[in-house]
N, C-alpha and C positions, 0 to 999 in steps of 0.2 A: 572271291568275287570283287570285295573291295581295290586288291590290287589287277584287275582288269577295266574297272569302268576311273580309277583317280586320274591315268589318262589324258578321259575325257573331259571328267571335272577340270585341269587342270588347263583347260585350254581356255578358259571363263576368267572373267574378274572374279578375284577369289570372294569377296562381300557377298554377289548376285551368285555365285555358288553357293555358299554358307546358309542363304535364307533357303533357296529350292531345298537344300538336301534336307535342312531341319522340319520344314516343310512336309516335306515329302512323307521322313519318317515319323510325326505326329500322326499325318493322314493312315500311315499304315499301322501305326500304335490303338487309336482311337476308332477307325471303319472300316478297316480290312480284316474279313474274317479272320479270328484267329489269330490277330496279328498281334494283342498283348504275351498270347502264350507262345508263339514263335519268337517271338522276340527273346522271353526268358530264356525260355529252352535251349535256345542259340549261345544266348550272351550272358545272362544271370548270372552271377558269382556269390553265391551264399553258403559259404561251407563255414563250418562253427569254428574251426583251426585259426582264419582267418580277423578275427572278430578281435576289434580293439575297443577300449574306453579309453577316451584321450577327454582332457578338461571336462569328464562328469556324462560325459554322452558316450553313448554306444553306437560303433559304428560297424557293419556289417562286413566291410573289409574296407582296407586301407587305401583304396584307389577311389580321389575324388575328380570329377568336373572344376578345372580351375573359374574363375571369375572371367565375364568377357565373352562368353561362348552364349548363354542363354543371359541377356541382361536384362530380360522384360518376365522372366519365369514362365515362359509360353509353354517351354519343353521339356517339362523336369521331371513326366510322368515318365516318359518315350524314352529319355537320356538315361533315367536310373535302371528301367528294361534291358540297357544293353551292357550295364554289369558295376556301374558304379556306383561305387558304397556311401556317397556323399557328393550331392549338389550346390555347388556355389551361384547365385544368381548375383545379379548389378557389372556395372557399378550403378548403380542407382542416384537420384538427385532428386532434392525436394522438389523442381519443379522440373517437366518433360522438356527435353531439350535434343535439337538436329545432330551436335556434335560435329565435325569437322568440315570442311568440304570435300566431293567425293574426288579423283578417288581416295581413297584411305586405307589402302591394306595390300600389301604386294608379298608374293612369294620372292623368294630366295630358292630356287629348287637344288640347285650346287649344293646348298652347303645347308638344306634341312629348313628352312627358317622363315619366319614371318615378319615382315615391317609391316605398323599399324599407328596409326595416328586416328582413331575413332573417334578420342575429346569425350566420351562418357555420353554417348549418344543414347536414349532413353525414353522411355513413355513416363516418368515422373514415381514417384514414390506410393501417389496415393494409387495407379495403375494397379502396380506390382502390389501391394499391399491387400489390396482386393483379390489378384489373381490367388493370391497362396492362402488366403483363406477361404476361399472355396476348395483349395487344394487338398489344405489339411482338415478340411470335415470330408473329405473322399479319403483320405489316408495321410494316415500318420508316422507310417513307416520310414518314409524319405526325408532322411536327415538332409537340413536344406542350410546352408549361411547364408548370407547378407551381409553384401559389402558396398559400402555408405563410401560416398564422395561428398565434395559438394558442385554447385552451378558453376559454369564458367565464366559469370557475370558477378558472382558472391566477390568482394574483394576478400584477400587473405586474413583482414583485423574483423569479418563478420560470418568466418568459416564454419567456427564451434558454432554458431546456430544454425545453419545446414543441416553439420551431422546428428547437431540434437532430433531438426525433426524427421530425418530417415530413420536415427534410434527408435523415439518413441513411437512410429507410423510402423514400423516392420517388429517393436517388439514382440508380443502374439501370437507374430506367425513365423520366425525361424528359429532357428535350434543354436544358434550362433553366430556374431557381428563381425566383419573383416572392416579395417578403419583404413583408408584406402588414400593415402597422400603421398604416393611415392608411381604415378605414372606419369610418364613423362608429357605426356598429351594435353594437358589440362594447363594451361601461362602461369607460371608460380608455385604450380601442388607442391613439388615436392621441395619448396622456404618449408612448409612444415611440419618437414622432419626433423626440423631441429630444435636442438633440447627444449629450449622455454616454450614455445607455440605446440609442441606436440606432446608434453607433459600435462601444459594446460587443457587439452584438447581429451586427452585420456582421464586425466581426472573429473571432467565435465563431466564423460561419461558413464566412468564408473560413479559417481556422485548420484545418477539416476539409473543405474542398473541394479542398487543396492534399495531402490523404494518399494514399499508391500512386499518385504520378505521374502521376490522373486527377483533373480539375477540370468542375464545369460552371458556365456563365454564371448569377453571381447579378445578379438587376435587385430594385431597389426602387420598390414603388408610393408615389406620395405625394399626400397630398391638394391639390384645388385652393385651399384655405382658408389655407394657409399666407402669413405677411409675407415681403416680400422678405429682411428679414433673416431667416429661416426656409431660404428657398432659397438664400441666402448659405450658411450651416452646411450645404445639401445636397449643393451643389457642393464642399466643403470635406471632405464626411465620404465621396463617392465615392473623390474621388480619394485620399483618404489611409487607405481602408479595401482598393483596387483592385476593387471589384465591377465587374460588366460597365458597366451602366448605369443608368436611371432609366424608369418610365413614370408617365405624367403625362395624365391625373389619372385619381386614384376619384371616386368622387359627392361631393356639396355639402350643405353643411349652410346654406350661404344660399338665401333665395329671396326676394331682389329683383328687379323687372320680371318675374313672372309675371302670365298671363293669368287663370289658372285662379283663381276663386273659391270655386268649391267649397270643401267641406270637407275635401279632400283634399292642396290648396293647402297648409293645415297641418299636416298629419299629419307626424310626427315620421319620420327615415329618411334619408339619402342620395339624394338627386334627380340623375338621370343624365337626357341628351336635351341638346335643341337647346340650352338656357335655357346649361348648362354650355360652350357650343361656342366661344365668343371666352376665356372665363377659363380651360379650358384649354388653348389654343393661348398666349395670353399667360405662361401657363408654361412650356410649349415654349420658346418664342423666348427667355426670359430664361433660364433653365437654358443653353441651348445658347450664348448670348451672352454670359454671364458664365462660361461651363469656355471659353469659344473650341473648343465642338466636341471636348470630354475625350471625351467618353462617347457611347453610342447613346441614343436617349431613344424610347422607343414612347409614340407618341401618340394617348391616347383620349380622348372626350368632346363629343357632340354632332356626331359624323360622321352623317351622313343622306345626303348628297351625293357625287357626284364631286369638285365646289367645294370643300365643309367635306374632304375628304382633302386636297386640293392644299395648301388655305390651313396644315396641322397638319405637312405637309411641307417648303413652305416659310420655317415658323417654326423646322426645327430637326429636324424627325420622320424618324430612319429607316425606320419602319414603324408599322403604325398598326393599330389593335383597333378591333372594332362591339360596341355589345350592343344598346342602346335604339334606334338607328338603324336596327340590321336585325329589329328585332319592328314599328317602324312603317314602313318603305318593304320589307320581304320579301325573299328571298333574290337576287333578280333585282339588288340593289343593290351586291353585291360584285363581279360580272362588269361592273358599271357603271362602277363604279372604277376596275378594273382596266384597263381598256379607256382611259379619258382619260386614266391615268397612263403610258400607256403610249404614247400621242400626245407 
C-alpha cells in the first residue's frame, strides 16, 4: 500500500507531507476503531530472539526511530505500533524555537536521500517534558531517548548550560540522553566537537547524572565529517568522560557522488539517505576497531535494507536507527529487518 500512495506523498513539500502523514497515523492509532490493534498486528515486532540489552536497558528489538522525525514526542505511542523497538525524540532546546526558514527539507529522489536544514525547530524542553510524562504513567513499555541541543541564540561559551537544563527537565522521563553537537544546521554546533569543549560538556553532565544514586545512559551523536584523527579524540573523550556510548552518524555536509542534479542537489543542510550508507558504517567499524568494542555505538545512516542493517551491525553496530530509509521504503521496512536479523 505504501509503495502505491508514496507517489502521491511525493509530489508535496516533503515537511507539509511529514506532519499530514504523522498526523494522520496518530488520528488512526488513538480513534479509529481498532486501529491500536491493527497497527500491531500489522507492524508489531516482538519476538524474544530479537531482544537486546545494550547500556543497562532492554530493548525489544534492535530497530529504533532515529532523532528528527518526532521532535516534540507527539507520536511515539502510534510510531512504536508500527514495530520499533526504541524511540528517539528532539532535538530539543531549553527554550521553543521556529528553526530555519521554510523551505527546509528537499528530497533527492535519484539517489535515496534527504537535504534538511530544520535548525532544531521545537516546542521547547518544558513542552516535551510534560508530554512524556503523561506518556510514561500510560505506559512504560517504550523505551524513549532524549536528545538535548542547545538554542540557536545560546553562544557556544554558554552551551553546557543549555544542555544542563534539557538533562535535568527530561531526566524522569527518558530511558536515555543523545548529546547532540554534530548537526550541521545549527551556526557553530559542531566547534563542539572538539576535544576541550566537548569533554567539558560530557563531564558536566555526567557530574549530574551520577546525583541520588540514579544515572541514565548518556550517548553522543557525532558527525560523519569528522578526520580520523577527530575519531581518535572521540574514542579518547568516551572513555575518559564514562558516557555510555556513541551513535554514528548525523547528516553530511559532503555531497560527492550524488545523482541528483537538481537544484536541490545544492541546497545548503545536512543530507541523510543512502549516498551517507558506506561513510557511516566506515565510522562504525573504525570507532568500534580502535576502543576494541569500549562502548555500544548506535548505528545510523542510509539504512533502507535488511542488507544496509546487517552490513552497520557487522561494522560495530549494537543497534541501529531509520529516518530517511523509513520515509522512502514505508513502515513495512522495519518488520523486514527484523526478521533477517533474526535468521
Amino acid at each position: 500500500m505504501y509503495r502505491l500512495i508514496k507517489p502521491l506523498f511525493f509530489q508535496f513539500d516533503p515537511e507539509n507531507v511529514h506532519h499530514f502523514v504523522v498526523k494522520g497515523l496518530k488520528w488512526f492509532n488513538d480513534y479509529f476503531p481498532f486501529g491500536k490493534i491493527i497497527l500491531r498486528s500489522t507492524f508489531d515486532v516482538n519476538i524474544k530472539g530479537l531482544e537486546r540489552k545494550v547500556f543497562g536497558i532492554k530493548f525489544k528489538n534492535p530497530v529504533g526511530l532515529a532523532a528528527g522525525f518526532d521532535k516534540n514526542g507527539e507520536y511515539i505511542e502510534a510510531l512504536s505500533n508500527l514495530g520499533f523497538g526504541f524511540i528517539e525524540v528532539g532535538t530539543v532546546t531549553p527554550l521553543p524555537q521556529p528553526g530555519n526558514d521554510k523551505p527546509r527539507m528537499f528530497r533527492l529522489e535519484e539517489d535515496e536521500a534527504l537535504i534538511n536544514r530544520m535548525g532544531f525547530n521545537n516546542k521547547g524542553v518544558d513542552t516535551l517534558a510534560e508530554r512524556l510524562r503523561l506518556l510514561k504513567e500510560k505506559d512504560q513499555t517504550i523505551v524513549i531517548g532524549g536528545n538535548i541541543g542547545k538554542n540557536k541564540t545560546t553562544p557556544n561559551e554558554d552551551a553546557v548550560n543549555d544542555y544542563v537544563i534539557c538533562f535535568d527537565r527530561l531526566f524522569d522521563v527518558v530511558d536515555y540522553f543523545v548529546v547532540n553537537v554534530s548537526s550541521p544546521n545549527t551556526p557553530g554546533l559542531r566547534e563542539l566537537q572538539e576535544k576541550e569543549p566537548l569533554t567539558n560538556l560530557l563531564k558536566t553532565l555526567q557530574d549530574r547524572n551520577f546525583k541520588n544514586g540514579i544515572s541514565r545512559p548518556i550517548l553522543l551523536k557525532i558527525a560523519p565529517d569528522l578526520t580520523n584523527e577527530q575519531l581518535n579524540d572521540i574514542v579518547d573523550i568516551v572513555k575518559s568522560t564514562g558516557i555510555a556510548g556513541v551513535i554514528a552518524t548525523n547528516t553530511t555536509v559532503d555531497r560527492s557522488g550524488l545523482y541528483a542534479v537538481e537544484k536541490t542537489a545544492h541546497e545548503s543542510g545536512g543530507l541523510s539517505g543512502k549516498p551517507l550508507a558506506r561513510r557511516s558504517t566506515e565510522v562504525i567499524k573504525y570507532l568500534s576497531e580502535r576502543s576494541k568494542g569500549a562502548f555500544p555505538i548506535i548505528g545510523v545512516g542510509g539504512i533502507h535494507s535488511p542488507e544496509d542493517a546487517k552490513e552497520k551491525i557487522a561494522a560495530g553496530a549494537s543497534l541501529i536507527q531509520l529516518y530517511t530509509g523509513f520515509i522512502y521504503e514505508g513502515p513495512a521496512v522495519i518488520k523486514k529487518i527484523c526478521k533477517e536479523l533474526l535468521k
